[in-house]
VEXDO-234566 format. One record per residue: residue number from 0; x, y, z of N, C-alpha, C in turn; residue in three letters. Coordinates in pm, whole numbers. Each point is the difference from the previous one (the first is absolute). Last residue first. Layout:
BEGIN
SITE seq     nX     nY     nZ    caX    caY    caZ     cX     cY     cZ type
SITE NUM      X      Y      Z      X      Y      Z      X      Y      Z  ALA
...
//
This chain:
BEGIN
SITE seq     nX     nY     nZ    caX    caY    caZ     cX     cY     cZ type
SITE 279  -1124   -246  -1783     81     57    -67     61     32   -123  UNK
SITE 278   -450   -172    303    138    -31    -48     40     97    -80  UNK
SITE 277   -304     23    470     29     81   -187    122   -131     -6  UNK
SITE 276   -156     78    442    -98   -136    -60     23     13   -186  UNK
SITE 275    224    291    365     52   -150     45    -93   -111   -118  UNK
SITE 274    -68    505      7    141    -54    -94     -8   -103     73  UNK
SITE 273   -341    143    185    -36     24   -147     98   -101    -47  UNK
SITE 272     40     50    433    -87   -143     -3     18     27   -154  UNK
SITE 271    187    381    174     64   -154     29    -97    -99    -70  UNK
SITE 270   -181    403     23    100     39    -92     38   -153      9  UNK
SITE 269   -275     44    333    -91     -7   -157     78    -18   -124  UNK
SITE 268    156    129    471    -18   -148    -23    -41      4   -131  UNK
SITE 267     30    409     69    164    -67      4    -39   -153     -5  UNK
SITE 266   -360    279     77     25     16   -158    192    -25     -5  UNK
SITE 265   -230    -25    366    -98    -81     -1     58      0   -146  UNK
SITE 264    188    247    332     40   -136     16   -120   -110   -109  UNK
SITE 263    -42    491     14     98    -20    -27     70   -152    -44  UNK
SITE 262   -440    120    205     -1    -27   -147    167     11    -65  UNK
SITE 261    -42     15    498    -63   -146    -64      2     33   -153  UNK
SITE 260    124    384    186     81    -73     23    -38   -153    -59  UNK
SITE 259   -288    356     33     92     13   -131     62    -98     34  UNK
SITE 258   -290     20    324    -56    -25   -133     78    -23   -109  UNK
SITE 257    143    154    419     31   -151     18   -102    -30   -139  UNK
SITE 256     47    458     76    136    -49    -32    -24   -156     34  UNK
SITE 255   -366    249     59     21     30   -128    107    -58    -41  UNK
SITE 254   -170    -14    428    -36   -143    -33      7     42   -159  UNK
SITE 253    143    324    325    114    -92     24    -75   -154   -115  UNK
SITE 252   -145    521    -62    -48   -113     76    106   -137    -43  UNK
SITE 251     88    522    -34    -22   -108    -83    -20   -109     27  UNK
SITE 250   -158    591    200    113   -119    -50    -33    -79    -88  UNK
SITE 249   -302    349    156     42   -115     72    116    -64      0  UNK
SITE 248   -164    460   -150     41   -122   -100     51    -69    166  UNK
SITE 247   -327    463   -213     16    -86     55     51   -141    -39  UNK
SITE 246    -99    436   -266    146    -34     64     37   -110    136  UNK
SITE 245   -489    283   -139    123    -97    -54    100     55      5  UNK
SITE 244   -529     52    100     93     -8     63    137   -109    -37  UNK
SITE 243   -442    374   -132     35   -155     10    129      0     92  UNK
SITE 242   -245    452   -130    -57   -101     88     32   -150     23  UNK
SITE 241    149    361   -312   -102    -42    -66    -82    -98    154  UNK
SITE 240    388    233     78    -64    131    -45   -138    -94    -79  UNK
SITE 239    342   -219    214    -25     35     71   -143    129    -17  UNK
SITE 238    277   -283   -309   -108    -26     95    -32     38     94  UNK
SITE 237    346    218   -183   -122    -22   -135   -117    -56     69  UNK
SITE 236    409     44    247    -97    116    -10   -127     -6    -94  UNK
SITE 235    263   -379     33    -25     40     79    -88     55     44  UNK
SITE 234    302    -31   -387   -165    -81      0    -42    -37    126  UNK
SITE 233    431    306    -55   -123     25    -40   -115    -80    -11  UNK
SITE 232    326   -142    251    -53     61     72    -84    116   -108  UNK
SITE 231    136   -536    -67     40    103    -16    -89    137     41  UNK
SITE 230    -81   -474    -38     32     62    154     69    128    -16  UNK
SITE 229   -194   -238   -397    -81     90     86      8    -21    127  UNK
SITE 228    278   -199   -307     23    161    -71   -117     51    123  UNK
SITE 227    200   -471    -39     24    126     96    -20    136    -26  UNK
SITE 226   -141   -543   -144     39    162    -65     17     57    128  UNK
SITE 225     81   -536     87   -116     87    -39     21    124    -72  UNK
SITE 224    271   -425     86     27     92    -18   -109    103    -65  UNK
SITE 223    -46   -447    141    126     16     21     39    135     20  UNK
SITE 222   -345   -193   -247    -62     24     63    108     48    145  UNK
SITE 221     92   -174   -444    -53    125     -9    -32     46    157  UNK
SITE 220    115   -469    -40     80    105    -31    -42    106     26  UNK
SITE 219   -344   -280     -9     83    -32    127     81    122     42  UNK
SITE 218   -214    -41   -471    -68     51    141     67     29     96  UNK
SITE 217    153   -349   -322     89    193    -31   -121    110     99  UNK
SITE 216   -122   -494     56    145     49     35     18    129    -15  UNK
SITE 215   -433   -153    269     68    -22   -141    146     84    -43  UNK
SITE 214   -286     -6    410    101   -119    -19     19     11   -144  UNK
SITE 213   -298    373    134    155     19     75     86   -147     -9  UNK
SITE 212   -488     46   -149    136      4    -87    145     57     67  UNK
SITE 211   -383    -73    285     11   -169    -70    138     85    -95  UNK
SITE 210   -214    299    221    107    -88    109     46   -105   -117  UNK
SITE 209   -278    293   -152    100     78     36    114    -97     54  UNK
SITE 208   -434   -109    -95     43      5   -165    136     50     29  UNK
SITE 207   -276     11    421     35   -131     -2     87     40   -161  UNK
SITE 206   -157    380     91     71    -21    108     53   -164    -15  UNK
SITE 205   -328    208   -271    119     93    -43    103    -90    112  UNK
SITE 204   -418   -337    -85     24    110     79    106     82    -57  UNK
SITE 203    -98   -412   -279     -1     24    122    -65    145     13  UNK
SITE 202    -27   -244   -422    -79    -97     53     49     47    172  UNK
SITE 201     -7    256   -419    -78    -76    -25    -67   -117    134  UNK
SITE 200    341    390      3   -124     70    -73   -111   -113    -32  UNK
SITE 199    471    -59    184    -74    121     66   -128      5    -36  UNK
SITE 198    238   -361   -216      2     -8    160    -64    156     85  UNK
SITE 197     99     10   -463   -101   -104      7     -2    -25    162  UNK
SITE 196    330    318    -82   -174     56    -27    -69   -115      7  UNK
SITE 195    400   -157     64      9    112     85   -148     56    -35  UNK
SITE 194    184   -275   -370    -26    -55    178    -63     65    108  UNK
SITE 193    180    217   -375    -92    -29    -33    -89   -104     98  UNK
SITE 192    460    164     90   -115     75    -16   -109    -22    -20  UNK
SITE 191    360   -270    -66    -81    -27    122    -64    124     62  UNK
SITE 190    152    -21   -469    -80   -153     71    -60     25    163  UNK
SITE 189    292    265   -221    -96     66      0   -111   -146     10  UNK
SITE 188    480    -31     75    -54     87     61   -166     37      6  UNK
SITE 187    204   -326   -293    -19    -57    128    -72    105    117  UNK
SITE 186    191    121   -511   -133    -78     18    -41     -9    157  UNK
SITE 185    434    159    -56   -100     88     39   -180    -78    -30  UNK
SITE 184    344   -311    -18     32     82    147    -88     88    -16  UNK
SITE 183     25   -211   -402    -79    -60    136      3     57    121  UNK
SITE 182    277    161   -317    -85     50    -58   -134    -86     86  UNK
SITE 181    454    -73     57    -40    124     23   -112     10    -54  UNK
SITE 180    160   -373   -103     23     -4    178    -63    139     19  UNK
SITE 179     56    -76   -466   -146    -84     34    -16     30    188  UNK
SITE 178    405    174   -242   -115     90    -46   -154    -85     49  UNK
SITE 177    408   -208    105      1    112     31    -98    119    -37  UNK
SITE 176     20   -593     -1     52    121   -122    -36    138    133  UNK
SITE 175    -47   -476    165    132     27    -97      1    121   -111  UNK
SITE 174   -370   -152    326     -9     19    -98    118    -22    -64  UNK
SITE 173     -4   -135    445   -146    -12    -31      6     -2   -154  UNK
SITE 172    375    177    249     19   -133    -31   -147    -54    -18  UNK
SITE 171    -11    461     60     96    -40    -76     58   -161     -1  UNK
SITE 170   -317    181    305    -43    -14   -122     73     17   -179  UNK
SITE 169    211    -26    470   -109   -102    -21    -93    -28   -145  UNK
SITE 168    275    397    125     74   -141    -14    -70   -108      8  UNK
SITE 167   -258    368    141     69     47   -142     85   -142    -56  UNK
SITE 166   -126    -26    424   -134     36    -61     48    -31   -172  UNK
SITE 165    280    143    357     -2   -154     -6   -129    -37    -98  UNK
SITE 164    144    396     62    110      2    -71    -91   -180    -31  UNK
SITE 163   -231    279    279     -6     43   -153     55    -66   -112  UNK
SITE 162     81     -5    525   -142    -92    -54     -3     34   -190  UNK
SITE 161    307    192    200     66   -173      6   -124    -61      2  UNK
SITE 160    -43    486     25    103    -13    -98     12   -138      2  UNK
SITE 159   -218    107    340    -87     19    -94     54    -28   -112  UNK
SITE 158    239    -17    370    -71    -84    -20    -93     20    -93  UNK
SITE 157    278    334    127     91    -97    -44   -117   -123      1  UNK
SITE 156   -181    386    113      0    -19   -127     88   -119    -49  UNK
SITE 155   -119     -9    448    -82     35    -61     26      7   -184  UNK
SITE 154    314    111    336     -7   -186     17   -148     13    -92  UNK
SITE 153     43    479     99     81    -80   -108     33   -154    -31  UNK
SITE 152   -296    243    298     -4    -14   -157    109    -45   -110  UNK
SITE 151     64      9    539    -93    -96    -87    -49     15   -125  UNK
SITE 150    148    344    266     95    -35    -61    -17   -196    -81  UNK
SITE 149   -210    376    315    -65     20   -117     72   -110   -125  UNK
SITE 148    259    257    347   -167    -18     45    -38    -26   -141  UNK
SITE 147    445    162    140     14   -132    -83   -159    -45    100  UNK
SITE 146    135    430      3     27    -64   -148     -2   -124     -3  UNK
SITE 145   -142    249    426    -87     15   -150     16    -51   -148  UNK
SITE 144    275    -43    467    -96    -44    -32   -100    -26   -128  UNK
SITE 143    387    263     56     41   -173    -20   -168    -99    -13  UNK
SITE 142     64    553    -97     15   -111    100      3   -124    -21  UNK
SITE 141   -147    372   -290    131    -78    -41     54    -50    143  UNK
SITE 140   -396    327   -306    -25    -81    157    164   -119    -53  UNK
SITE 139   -138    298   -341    -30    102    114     37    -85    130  UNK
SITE 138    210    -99   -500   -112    -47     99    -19    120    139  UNK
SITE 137    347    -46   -438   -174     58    -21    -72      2    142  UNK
SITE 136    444   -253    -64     15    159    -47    -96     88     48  UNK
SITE 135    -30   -487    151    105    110     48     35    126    -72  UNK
SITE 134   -300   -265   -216    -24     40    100     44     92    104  UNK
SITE 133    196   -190   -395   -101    101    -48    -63     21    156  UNK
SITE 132    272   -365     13     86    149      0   -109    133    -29  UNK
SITE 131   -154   -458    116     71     55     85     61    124    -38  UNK
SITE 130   -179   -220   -369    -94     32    101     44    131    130  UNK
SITE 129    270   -301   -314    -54    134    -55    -70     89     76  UNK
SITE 128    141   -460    130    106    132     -2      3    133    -44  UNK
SITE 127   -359   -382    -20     24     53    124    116    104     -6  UNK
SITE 126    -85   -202   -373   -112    110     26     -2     44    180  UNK
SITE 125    299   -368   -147     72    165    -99   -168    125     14  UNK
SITE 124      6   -479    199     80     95     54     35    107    -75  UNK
SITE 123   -301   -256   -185    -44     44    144    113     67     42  UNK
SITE 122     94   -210   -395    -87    100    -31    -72     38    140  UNK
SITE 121    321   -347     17     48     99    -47   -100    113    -14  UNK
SITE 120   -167   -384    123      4     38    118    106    144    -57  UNK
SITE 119   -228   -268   -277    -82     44     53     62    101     84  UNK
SITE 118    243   -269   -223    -20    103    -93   -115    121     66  UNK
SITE 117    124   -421    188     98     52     18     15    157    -69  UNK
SITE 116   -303   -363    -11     24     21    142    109    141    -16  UNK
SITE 115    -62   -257   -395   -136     92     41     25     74    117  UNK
SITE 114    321   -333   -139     62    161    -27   -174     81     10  UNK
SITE 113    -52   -435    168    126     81     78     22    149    -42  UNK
SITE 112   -296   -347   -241    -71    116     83    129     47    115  UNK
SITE 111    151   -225   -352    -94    137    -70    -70     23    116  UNK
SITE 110    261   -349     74     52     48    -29    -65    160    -58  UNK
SITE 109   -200   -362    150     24     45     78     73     74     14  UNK
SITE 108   -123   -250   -344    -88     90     51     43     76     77  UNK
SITE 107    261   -328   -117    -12    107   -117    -87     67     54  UNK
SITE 106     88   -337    233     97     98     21      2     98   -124  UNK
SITE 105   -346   -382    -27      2    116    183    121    123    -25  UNK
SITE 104     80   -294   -351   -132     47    -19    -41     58    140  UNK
SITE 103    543   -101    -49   -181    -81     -5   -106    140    -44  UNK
SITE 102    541    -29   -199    -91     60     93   -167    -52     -9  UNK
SITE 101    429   -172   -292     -9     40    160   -105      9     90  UNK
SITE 100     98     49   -487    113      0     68     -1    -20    196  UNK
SITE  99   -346    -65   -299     81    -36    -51    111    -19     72  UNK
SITE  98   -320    307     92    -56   -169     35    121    -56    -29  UNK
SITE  97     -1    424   -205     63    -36    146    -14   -103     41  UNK
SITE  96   -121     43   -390    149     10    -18     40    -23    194  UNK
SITE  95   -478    109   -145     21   -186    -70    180    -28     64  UNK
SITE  94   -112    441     40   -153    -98     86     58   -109    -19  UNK
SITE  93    121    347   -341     94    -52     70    -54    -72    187  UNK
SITE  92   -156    152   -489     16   -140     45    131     -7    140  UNK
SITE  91   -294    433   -228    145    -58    -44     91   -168     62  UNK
SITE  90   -460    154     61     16     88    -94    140    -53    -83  UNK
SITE  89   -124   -121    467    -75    -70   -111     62     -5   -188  UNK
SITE  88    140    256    402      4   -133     46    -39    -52   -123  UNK
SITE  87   -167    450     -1    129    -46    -28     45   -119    -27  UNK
SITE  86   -315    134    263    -64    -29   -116    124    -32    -97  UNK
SITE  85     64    154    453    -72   -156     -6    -47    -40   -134  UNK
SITE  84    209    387    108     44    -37      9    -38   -162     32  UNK
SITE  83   -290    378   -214    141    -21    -59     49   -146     44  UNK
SITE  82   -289    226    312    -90    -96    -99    104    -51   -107  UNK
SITE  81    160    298    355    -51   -126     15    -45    -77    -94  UNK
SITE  80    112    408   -143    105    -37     53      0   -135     48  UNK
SITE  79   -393    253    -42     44      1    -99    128   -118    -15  UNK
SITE  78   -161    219    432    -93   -142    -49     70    -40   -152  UNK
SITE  77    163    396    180     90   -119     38   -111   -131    -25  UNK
SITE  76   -123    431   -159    104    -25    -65     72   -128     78  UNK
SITE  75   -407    151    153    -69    -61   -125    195      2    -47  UNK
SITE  74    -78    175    402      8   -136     -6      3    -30   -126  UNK
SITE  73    -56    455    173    125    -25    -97     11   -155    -51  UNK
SITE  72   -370    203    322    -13    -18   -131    122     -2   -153  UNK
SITE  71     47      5    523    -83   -143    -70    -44     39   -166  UNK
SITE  70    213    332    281     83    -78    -81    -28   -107    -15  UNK
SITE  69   -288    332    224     79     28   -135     55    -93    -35  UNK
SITE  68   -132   -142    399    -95     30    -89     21     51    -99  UNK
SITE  67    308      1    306    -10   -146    -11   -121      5   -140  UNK
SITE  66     66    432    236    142    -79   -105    -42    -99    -66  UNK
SITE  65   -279    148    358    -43     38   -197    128     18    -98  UNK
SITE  64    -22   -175    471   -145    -31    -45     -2     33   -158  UNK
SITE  63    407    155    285    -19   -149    -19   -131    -47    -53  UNK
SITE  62     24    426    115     96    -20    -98     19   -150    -73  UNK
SITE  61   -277    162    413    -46     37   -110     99    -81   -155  UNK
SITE  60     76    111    491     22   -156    -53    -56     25    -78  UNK
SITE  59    288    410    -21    -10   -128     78   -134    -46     79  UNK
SITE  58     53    297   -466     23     14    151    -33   -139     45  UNK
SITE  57    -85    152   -446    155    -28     67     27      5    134  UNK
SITE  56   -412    122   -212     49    -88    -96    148    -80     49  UNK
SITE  55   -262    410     91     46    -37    159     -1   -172    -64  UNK
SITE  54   -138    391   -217   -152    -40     50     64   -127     88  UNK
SITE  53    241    329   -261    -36     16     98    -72    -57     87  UNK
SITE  52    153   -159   -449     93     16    162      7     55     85  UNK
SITE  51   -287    -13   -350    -16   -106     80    106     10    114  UNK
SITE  50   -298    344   -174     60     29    -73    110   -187    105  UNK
SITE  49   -516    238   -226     68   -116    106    159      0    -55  UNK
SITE  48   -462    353    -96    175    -47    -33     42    -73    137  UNK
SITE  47   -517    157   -197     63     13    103     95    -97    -61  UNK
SITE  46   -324    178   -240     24     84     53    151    -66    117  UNK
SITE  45   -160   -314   -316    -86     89     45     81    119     17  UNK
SITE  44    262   -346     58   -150    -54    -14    -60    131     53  UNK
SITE  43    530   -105   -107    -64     49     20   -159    -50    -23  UNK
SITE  42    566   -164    161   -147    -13    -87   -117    106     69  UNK
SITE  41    542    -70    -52    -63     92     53   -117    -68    -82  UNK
SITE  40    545   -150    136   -134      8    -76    -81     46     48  UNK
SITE  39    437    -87    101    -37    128    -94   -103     17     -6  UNK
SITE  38    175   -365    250     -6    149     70    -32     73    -81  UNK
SITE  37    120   -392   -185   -169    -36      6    -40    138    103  UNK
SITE  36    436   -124   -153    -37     53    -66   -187     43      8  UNK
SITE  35    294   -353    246     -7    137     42    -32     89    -49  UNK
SITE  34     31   -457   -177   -113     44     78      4    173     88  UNK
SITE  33    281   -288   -275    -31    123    -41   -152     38     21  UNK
SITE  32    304   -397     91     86     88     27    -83    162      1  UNK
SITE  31   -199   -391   -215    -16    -12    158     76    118     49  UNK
SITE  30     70    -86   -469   -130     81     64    -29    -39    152  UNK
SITE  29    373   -202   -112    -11    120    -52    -49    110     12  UNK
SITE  28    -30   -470     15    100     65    161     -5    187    -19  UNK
SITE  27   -214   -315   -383    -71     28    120    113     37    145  UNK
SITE  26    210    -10   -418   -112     57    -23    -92     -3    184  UNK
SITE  25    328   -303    -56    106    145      6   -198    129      5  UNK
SITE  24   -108   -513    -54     62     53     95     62    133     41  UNK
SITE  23   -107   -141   -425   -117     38     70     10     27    130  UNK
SITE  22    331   -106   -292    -39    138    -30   -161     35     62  UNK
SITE  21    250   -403     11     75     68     48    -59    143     26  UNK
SITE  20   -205   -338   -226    -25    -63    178    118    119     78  UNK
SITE  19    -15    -42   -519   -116     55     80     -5     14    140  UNK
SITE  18    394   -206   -190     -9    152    -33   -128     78     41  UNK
SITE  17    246   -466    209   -111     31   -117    -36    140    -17  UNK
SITE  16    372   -223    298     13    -17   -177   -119    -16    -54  UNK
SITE  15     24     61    424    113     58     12     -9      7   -195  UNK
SITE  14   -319   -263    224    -41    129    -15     95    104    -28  UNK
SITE  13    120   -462     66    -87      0    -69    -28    137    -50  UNK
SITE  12    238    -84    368     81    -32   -115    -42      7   -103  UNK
SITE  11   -244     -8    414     72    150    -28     90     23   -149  UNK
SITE  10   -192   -434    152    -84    152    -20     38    113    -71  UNK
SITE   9    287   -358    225    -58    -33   -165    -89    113    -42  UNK
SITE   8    141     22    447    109     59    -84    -24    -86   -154  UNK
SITE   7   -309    -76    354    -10    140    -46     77     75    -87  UNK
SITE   6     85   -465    166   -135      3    -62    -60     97    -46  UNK
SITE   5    394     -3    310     31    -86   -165   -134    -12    -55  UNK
SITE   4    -14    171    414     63    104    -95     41    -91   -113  UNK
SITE   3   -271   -258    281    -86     90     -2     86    178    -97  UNK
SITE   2    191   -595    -45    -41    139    110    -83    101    -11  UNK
SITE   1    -49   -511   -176    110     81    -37    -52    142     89  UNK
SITE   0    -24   -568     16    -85    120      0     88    124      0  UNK
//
């Protein structure tokens, strides 16, 4: 059985010599980097100018809620990257080459969900480092306490990212082509939308249609990392002026992360059993 860095150092070896997988990576560190650019911005509605980095976008624990949340929507370049690197395998026979030379069918898997693990956890710490500093620049409140409150969003996205990835890789050894893996993935999304109304509208309650799709997977996910735009202290005032009341946020119910987690473990077995029953 071969080690947990000899299994990542094929990975890495892999992605080292594919020109896309390079340029998507550099690309998404990139725009992550250039989240600070997001202080400029000024939205107006109406009469009235939201100008965001006043509205306290950077201030400590805030920061951590809508970092993490900006840079979920960079995912679509490292899902990319994923789907590639399992489709690949195929693409260019080299699946068949490793077996070959060696490597089991478990240790091939386990090999793609390591550098998952691992890709996950790079892209958490570089939004945490971003985080921390834009804060420490920007933030009104910088006690020990206050910065690291809140700091569960981020274990949060690093799991959302490894539910996505495992999802994605799954349905990359499902289909073998990259344009079919992606193109089910968003099929899938709106599947369980459509779920979601038939369960609201035909046969529960808003409240039961609510609970039940919190087990479904990219649900699960999503659900990880809610919007943070209305704890922001203009949609606040906003509700405050129409009579509702928002910006209320409980947190992320500890039974969101053991949801993802099982579908994690559920689309790594799925992957295994797939390639254990394929001939080659």
């Amino acid at each position: 059985m071969k080690s947990f860095l000899q299994l990542i150092e094929i990975e890495f070896f892999k992605i080292r010599h594919h020109k896309l997988s390079r340029f998507l990576f550099s690309a998404y560190f990139v725009l992550l980097s250039s989240i600070a650019l997001i202080a400029a911005v000024k939205l107006k509605i109406g009469k009235l100018e939201i100008h965001l980095a006043e509205q306290g976008i950077f201030n400590f624990p805030y920061i951590w809620h809508f970092n993490t949340w900006i840079a979920d929507f960079l995912t679509f370049f490292l899902v990319i990257i994923v789907v590639s690197m399992v489709t690949n395998e195929y693409n260019y026979r080299t699946l068949k080459q490793n077996l070959i030379d060696g490597l089991t069918k478990k240790e091939f898997v386990l090999s793609k969900f390591y550098f998952l693990v691992v890709l996950a956890l790079l892209a958490t710490i570089f939004v945490f480092v971003i985080s921390l500093i834009l804060g420490l620049i920007y933030s009104d409140f910088t006690s020990s306490g206050i910065i690291f409150k809140d700091l569960y969003f981020l274990p949060a996205f690093f799991l959302k990212l490894l539910g996505i990835f495992t999802l994605i890789m799954f349905l990359g050894f499902l289909f073998k082509k990259s344009a079919i893996a992606l193109g089910f993935f968003f099929i899938w999304t709106i599947i369980e939308g459509i779920i979601y109304a038939l369960l609201r509208w035909q046969l529960f309650d808003e409240k039961t249609a609510s609970t039940l799709s919190r087990f479904f997977p990219y649900t699960a996910m999503k659900n990880l990392l809610p919007q943070p735009i209305t704890r922001l202290s203009a949609a606040k005032n906003i509700g405050k002026q129409i009579g509702e009341k928002i910006g209320e946020f409980d947190g992320i119910p500890i039974l969101s992360f053991l949801i993802v987690v099982i579908w994690i473990g559920i689309f790594v077995i799925i992957s295994y059993k797939l390639l254990k029953k394929r001939d080659l």
